[in-house]
C-alpha positions as CSV (number, residue, x, y, z in Angstrom):
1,X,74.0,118.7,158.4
2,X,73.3,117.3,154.5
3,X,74.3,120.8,152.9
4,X,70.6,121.6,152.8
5,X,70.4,123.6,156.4
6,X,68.5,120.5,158.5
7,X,70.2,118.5,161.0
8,X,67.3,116.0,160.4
9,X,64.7,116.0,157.5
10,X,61.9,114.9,160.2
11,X,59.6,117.0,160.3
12,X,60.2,119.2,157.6
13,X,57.9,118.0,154.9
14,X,61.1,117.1,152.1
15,X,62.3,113.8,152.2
16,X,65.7,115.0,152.9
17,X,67.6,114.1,149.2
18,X,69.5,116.8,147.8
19,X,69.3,117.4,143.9
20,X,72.1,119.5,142.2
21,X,70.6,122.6,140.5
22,X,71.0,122.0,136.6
23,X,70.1,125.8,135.8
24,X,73.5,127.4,138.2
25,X,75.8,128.8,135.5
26,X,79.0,128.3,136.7
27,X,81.3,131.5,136.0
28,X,84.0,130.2,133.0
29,X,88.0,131.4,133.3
30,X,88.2,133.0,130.2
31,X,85.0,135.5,128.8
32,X,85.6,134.6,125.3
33,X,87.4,131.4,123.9
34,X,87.5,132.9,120.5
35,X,89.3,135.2,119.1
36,X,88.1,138.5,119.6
37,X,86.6,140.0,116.3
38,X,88.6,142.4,114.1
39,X,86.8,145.6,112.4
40,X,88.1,143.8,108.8
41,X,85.7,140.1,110.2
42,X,82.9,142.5,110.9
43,X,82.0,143.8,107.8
44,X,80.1,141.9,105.6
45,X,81.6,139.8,102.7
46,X,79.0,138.6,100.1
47,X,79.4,135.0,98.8
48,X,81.0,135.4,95.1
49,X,80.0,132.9,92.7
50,X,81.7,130.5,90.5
51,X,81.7,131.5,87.1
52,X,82.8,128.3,85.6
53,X,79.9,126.8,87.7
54,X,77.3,128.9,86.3
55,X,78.6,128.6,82.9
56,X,78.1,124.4,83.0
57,X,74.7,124.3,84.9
58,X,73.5,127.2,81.6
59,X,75.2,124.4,79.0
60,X,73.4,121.6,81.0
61,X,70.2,123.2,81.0
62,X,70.6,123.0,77.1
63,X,71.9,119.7,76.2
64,X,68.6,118.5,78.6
65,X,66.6,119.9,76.2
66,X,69.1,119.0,73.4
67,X,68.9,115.3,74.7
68,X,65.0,115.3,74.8
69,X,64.4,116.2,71.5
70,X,67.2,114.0,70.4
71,X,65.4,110.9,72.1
72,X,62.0,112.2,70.7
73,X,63.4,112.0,67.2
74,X,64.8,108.6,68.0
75,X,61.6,107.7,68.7
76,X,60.1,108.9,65.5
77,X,63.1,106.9,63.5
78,X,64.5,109.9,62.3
79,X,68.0,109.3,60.5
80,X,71.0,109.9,62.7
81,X,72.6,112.2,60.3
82,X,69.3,114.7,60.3
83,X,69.1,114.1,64.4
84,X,72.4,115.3,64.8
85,X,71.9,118.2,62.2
86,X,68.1,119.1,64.3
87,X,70.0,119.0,67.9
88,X,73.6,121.0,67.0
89,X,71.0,123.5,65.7
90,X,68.7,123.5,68.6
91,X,72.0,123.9,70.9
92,X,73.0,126.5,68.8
93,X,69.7,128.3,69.3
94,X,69.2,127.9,73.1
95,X,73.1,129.0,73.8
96,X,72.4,132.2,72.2
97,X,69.1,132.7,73.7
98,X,70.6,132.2,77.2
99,X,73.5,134.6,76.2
100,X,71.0,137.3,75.7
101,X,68.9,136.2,78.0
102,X,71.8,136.4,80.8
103,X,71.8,140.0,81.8
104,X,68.3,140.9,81.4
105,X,66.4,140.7,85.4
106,X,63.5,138.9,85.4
107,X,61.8,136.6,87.4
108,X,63.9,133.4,88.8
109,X,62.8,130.1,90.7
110,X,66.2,129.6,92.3
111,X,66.4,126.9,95.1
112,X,68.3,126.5,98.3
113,X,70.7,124.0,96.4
114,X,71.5,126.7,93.8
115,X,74.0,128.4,95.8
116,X,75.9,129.8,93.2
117,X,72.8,131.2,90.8
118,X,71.3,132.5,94.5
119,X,74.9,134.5,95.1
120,X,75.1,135.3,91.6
121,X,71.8,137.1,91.6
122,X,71.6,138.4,95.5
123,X,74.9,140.3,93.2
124,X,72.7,141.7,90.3
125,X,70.4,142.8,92.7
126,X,72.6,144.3,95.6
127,X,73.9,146.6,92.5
128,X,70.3,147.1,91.1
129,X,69.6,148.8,95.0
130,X,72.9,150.3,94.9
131,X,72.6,152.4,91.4
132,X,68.2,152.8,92.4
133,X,69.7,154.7,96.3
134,X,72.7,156.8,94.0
135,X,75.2,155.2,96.8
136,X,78.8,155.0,95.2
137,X,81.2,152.1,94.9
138,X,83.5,153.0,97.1
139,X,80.8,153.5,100.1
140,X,81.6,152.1,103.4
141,X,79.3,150.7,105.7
142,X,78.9,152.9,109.1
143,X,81.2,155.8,107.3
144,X,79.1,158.4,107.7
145,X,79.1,157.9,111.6
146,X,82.7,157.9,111.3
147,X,82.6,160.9,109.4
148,X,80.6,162.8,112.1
149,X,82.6,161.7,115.2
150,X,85.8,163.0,113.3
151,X,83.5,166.1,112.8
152,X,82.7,166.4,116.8
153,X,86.1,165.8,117.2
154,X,87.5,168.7,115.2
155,X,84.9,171.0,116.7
156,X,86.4,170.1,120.3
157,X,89.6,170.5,119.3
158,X,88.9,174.0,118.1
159,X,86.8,174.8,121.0
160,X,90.1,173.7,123.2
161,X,92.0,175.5,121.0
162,X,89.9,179.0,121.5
163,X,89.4,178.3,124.6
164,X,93.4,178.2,125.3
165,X,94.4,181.8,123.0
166,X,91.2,183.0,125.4
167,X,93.1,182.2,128.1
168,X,96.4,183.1,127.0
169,X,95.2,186.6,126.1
170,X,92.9,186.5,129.6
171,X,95.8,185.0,131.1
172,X,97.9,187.8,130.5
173,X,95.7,190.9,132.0
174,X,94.9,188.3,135.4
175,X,98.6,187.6,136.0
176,X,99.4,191.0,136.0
177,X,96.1,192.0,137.9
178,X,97.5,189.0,140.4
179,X,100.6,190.3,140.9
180,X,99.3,194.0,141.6
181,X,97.0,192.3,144.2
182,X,99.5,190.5,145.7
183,X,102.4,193.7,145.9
184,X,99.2,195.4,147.3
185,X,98.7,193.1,150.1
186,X,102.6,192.8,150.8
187,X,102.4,196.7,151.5
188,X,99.5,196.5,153.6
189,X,101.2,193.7,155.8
């Protein structure tokens, strides 16, 4: 036999080679290799960003534009004295435009390689929602199911518990009832 239930591939229409079946899952040893997931790994941690990060790439957007207008007034032959004077000024001007221009939402072209400017405003918006749907700080994900199991909870207990003074007080009138049946039917034997 060649593990495949023929004695003899003759006359069985296969040629009698036996291929191992790449699709069988063979069952692993352990379920999970990992460690199994804690309540505290399950919640959902957004990325913070880095402040210092953000605060370079807004003072190198500004000395690009500072350096461009430097090299266009190099071009021009401005004096060096009035190029510096025209560029601390523009620097000047653009910092304070992107200070009051740093809180107020508006429309950004962030890319993928932004990560920090991405987190920073998946942030401003997250809170945006947050203040729009009147949820609180403090609001837990899944809470309010929490809340209503402890709810069901409490209402079993309770039930139990009325359930058990019912008894007690029922309890009391059948245990004597019990024991007049069964001094009634030791008389009668």
């Amino acid at each position: 036999m060649d593990n495949v239930g023929l004695s003899t591939p003759r006359g069985s229409g296969t040629s009698g080679y036996v291929q191992r079946n790449l699709a069988h899952m063979r069952p692993r040893d352990k379920a999970a290799p990992y460690q199994p997931r804690e309540s505290d790994n399950l919640r959902h941690k957004q990325r913070l960003p880095d402040k210092g990060l953000l605060e370079h790439e807004r003072k190198r957007e500004a000395e690009v534009k500072v350096f461009e207008l430097r090299d266009q007034l190099e071009e021009k032959g401005v004096d060096e004295e009035e190029i510096d004077a025209k560029c601390d000024a523009l620097r000047k001007q653009l910092l304070a435009d992107m200070d009051s221009k740093r809180n107020v939402p508006g429309p950004t072209r962030l890319r993928m390689h932004q990560v920090h400017e991405l987190a920073d405003a998946k942030i401003k918006e997250s809170e945006r929602l947050r203040q729009a749907l009147k949820i609180s700080k403090d609001y837990e994900e899944g809470s309010h199911w929490r809340k209503q199991e402890e709810r069901q909870k409490q209402a079993l207990e309770r039930e139990a518990e009325s359930n058990r003074r019912r008894d007690d007080v029922d309890g009391g009138d059948d245990a004597d009832a019990d024991a007049g049946a069964d001094a009634d039917a030791d008389r009668r034997r």
